[in-house]
VMD Tcl script that draws the C-alpha trace (Angstrom):
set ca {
  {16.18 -5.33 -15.21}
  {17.45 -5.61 -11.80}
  {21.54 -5.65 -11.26}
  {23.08 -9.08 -10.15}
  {23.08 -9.97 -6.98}
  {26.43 -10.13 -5.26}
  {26.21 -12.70 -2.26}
  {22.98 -14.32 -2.73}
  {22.72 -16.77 0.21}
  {23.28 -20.67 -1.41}
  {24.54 -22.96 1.83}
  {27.60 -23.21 -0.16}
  {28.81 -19.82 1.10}
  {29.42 -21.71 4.72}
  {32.57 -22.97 2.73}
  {34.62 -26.32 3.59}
  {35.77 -25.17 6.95}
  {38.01 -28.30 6.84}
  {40.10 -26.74 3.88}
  {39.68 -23.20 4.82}
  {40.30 -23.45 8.95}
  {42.35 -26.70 9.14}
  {43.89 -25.56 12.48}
  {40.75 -23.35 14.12}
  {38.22 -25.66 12.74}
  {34.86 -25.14 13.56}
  {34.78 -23.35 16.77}
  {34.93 -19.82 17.93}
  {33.64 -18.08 21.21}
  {29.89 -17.14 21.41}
  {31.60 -13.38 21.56}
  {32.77 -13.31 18.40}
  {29.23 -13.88 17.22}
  {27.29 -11.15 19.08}
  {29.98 -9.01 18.07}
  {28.60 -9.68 14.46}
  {25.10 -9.67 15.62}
  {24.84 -6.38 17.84}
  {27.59 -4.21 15.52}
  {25.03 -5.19 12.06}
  {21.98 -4.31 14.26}
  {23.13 -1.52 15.83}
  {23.97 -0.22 12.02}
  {20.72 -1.30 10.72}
  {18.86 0.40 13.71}
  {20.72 3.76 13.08}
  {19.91 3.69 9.11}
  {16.80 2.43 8.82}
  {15.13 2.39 12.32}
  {14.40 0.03 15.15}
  {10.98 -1.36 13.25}
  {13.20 -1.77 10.18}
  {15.80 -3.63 11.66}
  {13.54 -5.91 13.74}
  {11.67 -6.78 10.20}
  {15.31 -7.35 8.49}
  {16.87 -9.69 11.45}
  {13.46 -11.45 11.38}
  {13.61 -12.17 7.06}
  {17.11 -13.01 7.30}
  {15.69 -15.36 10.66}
  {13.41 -17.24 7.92}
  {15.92 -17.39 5.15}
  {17.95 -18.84 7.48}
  {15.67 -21.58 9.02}
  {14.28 -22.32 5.63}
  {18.19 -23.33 4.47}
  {18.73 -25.17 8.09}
  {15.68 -27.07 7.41}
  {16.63 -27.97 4.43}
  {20.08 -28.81 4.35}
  {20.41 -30.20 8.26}
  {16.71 -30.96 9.20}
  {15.39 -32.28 5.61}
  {11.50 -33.85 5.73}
  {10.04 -35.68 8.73}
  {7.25 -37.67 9.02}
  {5.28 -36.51 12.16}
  {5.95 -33.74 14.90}
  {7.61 -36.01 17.26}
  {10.19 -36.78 14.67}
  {10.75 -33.45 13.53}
  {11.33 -32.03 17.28}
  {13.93 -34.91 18.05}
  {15.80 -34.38 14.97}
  {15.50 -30.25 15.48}
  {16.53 -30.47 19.26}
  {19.37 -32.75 18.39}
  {20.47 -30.66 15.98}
  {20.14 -27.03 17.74}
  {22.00 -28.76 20.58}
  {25.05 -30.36 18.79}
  {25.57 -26.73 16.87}
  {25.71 -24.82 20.01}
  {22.26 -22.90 19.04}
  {20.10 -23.77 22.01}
  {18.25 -26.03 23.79}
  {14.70 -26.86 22.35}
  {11.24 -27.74 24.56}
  {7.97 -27.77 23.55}
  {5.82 -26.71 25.50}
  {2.46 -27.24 23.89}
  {2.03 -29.01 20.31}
  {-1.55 -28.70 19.00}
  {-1.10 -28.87 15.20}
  {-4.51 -29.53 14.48}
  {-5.42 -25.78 15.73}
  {-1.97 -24.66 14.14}
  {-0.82 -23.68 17.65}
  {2.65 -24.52 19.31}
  {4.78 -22.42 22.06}
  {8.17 -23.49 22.52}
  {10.86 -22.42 24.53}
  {14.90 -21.71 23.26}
  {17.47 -22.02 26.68}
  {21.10 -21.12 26.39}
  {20.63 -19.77 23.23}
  {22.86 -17.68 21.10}
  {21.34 -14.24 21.09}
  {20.39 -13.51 24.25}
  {21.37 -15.78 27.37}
  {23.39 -14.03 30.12}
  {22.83 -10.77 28.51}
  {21.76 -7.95 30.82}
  {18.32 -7.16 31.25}
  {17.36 -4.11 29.01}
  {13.76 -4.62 28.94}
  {13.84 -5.19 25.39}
  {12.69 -8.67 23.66}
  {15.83 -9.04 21.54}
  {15.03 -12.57 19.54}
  {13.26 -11.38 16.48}
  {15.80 -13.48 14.03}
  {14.92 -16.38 16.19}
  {11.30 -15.68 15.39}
  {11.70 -15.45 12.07}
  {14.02 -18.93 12.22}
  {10.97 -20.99 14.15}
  {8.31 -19.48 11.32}
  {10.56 -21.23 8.63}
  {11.01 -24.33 10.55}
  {7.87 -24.98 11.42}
  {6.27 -24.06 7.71}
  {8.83 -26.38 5.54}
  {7.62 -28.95 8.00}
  {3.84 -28.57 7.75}
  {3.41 -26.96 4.78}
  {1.72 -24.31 6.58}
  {2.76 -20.43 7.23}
  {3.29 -19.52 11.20}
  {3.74 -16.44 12.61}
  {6.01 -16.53 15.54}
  {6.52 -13.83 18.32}
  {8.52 -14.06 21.54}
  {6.83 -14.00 24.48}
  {9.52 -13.84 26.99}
  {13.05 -13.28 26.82}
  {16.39 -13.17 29.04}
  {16.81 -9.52 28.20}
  {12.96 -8.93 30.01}
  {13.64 -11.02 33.29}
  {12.88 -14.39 32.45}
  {15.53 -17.06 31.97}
  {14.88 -18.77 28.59}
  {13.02 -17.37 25.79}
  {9.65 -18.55 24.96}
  {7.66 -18.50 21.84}
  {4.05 -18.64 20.66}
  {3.53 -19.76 17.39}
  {0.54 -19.58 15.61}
  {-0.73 -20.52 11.94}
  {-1.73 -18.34 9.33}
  {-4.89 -18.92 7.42}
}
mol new
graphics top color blue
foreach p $ca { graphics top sphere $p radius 0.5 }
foreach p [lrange $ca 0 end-1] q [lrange $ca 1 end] { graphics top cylinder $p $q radius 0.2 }
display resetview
């Protein structure tokens, strides 16, 4: 038998921020969350290995977008609806700013690109694609939409040269 889990995500660990921040609210500076970001991957990555890590931020990526999707996006009827009400939502949190770039569902084929987003924008370059949570995060999205699994890799990246990250995302048989 396997030991209770102690912090098993449920969206109800995000709290009432109204009760429990009733002066600081919601904000805080983007800082505060790469410090969180870079200190746990820099820990994972001395544990367990670059590889490791990547494969952890990118399953924690897709738990995440799975609960996003379905506590902020919830079901959509068509890909034009489910892109307005994503990019509306990314953009109101502070995540990013969503384009498609190509949409062919019927071949299970999509790349879409993530500006100003959280991870990586304004970082140095290191020659290093840094957004593999983000992958993992578009894979969930875009399978609790359609049904259908997607593997998603970055393509380009801030920290490589280019100035928004892009992603292909392709379906899984």
């Amino acid at each position: 038998m396997e030991p209770a889990r102690k912090y098993q995500f449920s969206w109800d660990l995000l709290g009432d921020i109204e009760l429990g921040r009733p002066n600081l609210g919601q904000s805080t500076r983007l800082e505060v969350y790469r410090l969180m970001q870079f200190s746990f991957r820099d820990i994972l990555e001395q544990r367990y290995g670059a590889d490791e890590a990547d494969r952890i931020f990118y399953d924690s990526g897709f738990l995440a977008g799975t609960q996003f999707y379905d506590n902020l996006i919830g079901p959509q009827e068509d890909i034009n609806e489910f892109v307005k009400k994503l990019q509306t939502v990314l953009k109101e949190l502070g995540v990013g700013i969503l384009r498609i770039e190509e949409a062919d569902l019927a071949n299970g084929k999509l790349t879409l690109t993530v500006s100003e987003d959280l991870d990586c924008s304004g970082l140095p370059e290191s020659g290093n694609q840094l957004c593999t949570y983000d992958e993992g995060f578009i894979a969930a999205l875009l399978e609790r939409f359609s049904g259908r699994r997607f593997e998603v890799k970055e393509i380009d990246c801030w920290c490589t040269g280019d100035r928004t990250c892009r992603f292909a995302a392709q379906a899984v048989s």
